[in-house]
VMD Tcl script that draws the C-alpha trace (Angstrom):
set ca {
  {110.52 -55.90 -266.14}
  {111.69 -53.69 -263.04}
  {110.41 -53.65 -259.67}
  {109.76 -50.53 -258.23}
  {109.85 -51.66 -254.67}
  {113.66 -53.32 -254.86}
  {116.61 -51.95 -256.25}
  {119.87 -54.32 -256.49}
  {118.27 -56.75 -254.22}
  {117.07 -54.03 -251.79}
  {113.14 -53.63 -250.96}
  {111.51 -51.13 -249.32}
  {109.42 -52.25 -246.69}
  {106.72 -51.35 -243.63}
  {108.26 -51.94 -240.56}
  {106.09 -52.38 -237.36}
  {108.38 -51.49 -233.89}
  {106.95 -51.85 -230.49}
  {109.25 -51.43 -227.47}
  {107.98 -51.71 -223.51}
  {110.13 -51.24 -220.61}
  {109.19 -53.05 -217.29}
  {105.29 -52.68 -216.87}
  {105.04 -49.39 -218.76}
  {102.72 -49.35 -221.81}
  {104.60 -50.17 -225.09}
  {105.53 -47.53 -227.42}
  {104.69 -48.70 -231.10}
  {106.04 -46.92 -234.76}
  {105.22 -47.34 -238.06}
  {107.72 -46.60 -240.42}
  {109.39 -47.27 -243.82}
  {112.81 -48.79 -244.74}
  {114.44 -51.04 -246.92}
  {115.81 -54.70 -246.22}
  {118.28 -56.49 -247.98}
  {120.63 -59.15 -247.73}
  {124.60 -59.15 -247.66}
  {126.43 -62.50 -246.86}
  {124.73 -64.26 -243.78}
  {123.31 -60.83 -242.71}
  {119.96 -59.76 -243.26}
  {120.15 -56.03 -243.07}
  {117.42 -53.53 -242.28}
  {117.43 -49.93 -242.63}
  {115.29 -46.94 -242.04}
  {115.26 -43.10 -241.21}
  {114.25 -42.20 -237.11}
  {110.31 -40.67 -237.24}
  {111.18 -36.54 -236.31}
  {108.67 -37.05 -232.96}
  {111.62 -39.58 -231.77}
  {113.50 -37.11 -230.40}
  {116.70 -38.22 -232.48}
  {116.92 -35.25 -235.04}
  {118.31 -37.10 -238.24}
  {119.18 -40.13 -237.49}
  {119.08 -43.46 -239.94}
  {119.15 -46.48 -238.05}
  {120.75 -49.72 -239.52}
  {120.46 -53.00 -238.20}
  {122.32 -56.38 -238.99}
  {120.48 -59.23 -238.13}
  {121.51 -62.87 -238.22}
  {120.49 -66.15 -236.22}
  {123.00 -65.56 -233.31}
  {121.66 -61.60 -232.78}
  {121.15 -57.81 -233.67}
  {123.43 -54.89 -233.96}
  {121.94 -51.64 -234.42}
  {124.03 -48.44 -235.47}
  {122.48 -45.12 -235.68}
  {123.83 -42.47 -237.70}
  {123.40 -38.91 -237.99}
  {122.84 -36.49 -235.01}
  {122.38 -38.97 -232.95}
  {125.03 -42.19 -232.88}
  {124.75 -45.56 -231.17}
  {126.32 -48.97 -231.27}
  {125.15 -51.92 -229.28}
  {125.24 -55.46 -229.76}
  {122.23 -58.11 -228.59}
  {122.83 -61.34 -228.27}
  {120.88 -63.88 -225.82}
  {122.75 -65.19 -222.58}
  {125.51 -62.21 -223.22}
  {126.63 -58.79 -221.81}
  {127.21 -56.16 -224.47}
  {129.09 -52.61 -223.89}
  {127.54 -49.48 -226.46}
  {127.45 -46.10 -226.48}
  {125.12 -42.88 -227.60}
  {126.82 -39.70 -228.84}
  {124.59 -36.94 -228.92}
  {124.83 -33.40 -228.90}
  {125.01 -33.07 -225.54}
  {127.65 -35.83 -225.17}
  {129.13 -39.40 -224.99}
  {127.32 -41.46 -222.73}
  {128.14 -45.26 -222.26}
  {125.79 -47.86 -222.19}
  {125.65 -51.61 -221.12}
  {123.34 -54.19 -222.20}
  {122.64 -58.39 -221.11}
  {120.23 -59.65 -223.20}
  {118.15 -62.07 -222.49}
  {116.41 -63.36 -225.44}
  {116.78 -63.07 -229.16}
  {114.35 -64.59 -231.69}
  {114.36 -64.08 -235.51}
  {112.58 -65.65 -238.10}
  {112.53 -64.77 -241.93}
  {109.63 -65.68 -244.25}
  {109.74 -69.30 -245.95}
  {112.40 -68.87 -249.11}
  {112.14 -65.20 -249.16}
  {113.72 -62.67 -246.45}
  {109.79 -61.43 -245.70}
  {108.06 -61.60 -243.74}
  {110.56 -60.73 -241.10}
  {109.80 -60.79 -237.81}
  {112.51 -60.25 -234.52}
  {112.26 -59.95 -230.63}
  {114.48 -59.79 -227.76}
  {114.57 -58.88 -224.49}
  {117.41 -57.14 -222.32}
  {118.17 -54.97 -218.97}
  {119.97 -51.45 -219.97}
  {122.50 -49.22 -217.61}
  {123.27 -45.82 -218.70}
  {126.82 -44.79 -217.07}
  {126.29 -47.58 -214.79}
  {122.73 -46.54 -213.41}
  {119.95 -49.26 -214.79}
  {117.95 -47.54 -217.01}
  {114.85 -50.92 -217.50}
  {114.21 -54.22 -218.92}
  {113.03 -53.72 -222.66}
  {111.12 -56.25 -224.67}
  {111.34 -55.24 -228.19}
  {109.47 -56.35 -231.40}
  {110.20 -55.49 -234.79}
  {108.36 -57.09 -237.84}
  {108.91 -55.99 -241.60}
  {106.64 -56.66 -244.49}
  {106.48 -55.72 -247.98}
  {105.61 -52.19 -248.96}
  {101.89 -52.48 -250.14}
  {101.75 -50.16 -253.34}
  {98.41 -47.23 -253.37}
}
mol new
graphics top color blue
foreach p $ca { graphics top sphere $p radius 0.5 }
foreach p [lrange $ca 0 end-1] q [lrange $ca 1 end] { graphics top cylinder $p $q radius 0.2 }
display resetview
């Protein structure tokens, strides 16, 4: 019997993403991606909504008990490291150019589903500088849940 929703241990998923910076209201997406697991890293990965402002872009994360790293790939690239109690340096290439960014983090939580990698929930917390300017303090959370067939 095959599963439509996994391939090679892969499964698409519905992941829910809400960000907030400082007192602002939080920005929330809805999108689709798959999650799967490769050695101690639970890895989640999905293509940027158009309305993000990040042209093509997939974004990959690799999660695991100690933190996140997210790389973006495509017209837009990133790199940055979160980990609580630490200070990470990243970057963004776009179009327009190479700017460097600097993040401490926080907090970090993340918490898989009981014997299975969903439902997976994650949330941290962390002050960003652009080229040295602060940019805000960001509380993210991300949950993934199985992809609910029509």
């Amino acid at each position: 019997m095959t599963d439509t929703h996994s391939t090679a241990g892969r499964e698409r998923v519905r992941i829910s993403l809400s960000s907030a910076n400082g007192s602002e209201p939080a920005t929330r997406q809805q999108l689709a991606g798959e999650l799967y697991r490769k050695g101690s890293s639970t890895y989640l990965r999905y293509e940027e909504l158009p309305d993000a402002g990040m042209g093509r872009t997939v974004t990959t994360m690799r999660i695991d008990p100690s933190g996140l790293r997210i790389i973006r790939q495509g017209d837009v690239q990133f790199e940055q490291t979160f980990r609580a109690g630490t200070r990470h340096l990243g970057y963004i290439q776009t179009p327009q150019g190479r700017l460097e960014i600097e993040t401490v983090t926080h907090s970090f939580a993340f918490r898989e589903g009981s014997g299975s990698l969903l439902p997976l929930h994650v949330q941290w917390s962390y002050d960003l500088s652009v080229m040295g300017e602060e940019a805000g303090c960001f509380r993210i959370e991300l949950t993934a849940a199985r992809e609910l067939t029509p």
